[in-house]
N, C-alpha and C positions, 0 to 999 in steps of 0.2 A: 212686349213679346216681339222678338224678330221675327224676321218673314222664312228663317229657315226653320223657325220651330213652329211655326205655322202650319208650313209643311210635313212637316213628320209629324204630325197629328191626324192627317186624312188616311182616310179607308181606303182614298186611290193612291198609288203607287208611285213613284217620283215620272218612271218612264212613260205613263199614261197619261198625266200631266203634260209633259213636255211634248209625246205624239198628239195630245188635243191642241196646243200651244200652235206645233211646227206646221198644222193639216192646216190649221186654219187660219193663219200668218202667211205662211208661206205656199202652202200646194193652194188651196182655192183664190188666190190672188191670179196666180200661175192658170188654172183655169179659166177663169173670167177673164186675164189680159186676151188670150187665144180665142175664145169664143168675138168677146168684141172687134176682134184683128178680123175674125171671119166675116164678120157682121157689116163690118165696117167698109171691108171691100167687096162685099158683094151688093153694096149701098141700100142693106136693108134700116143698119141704122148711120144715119148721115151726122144729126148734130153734134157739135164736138160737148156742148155743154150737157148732152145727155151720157155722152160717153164718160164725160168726167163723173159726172154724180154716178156711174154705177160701177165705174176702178173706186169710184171712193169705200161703197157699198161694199164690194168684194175684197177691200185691204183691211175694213176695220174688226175690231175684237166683236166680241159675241154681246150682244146687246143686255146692259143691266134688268130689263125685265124679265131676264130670265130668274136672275136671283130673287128679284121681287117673287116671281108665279111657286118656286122653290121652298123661297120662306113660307110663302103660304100654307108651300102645302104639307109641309114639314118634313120632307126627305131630300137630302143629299145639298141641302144650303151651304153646310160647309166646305164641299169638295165643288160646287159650282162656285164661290166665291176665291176659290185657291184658283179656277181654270180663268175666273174673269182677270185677277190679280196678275198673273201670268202674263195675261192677253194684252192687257192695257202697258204693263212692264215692257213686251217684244214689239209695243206695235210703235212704242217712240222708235225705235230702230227699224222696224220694217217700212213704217208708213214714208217716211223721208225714200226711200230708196223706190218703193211702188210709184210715187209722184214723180220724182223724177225720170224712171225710167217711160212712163206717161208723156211727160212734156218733152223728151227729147227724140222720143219716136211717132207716135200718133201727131204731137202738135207740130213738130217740123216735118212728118210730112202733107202736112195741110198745108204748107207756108209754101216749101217748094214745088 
């Protein structure tokens, strides 16, 4: 079975898919860089290696034990594993670009 007929089997809607995808690829990354920029120059938070792990934290997909706690519980396992599928799909594209925008701003400005 392909991944488009995967999708046109769920109870959610292709554009609710892809607004869960976009919020959380892209806007909460967007938030978390901004929050840290604040954070960082107001030198509440200082280490770079704590700043790293937490752009990590806010680029990556929606964490598999959501679909574990889902199956469990027996509602909506299939429309959470459509949004993880999605997630992990956009985040090879998004995560290269969250990194680098990371190491060419925060890390060089700690250099110079």
């Amino acid at each position: 079975m392909c991944i488009r007929d995967r999708l046109d089997t769920s109870r959610l809607d292709k554009m609710t898919l892809g607004s869960i995808t976009i919020i959380r690829l892209l806007l909460l990354p967007s938030i978390g860089a901004l929050t840290l920029f604040i954070l960082s120059h107001l030198e509440i938070i200082t280490d770079p290696t704590m700043v790293f792990v937490l752009i990590l934290t806010y680029a990556t997909p929606t964490a598999i034990n959501i679909l574990v706690q889902t199956t469990q519980i027996g509602d909506f396992s299939k429309e959470i594993s459509q949004v993880l599928m999605l997630g992990y799909a956009f985040c090879t594209i998004t995560m290269p670009f969250v990194l680098y925008l990371f190491f060419t701003t925060y890390i060089l400005s700690l250099i110079h």
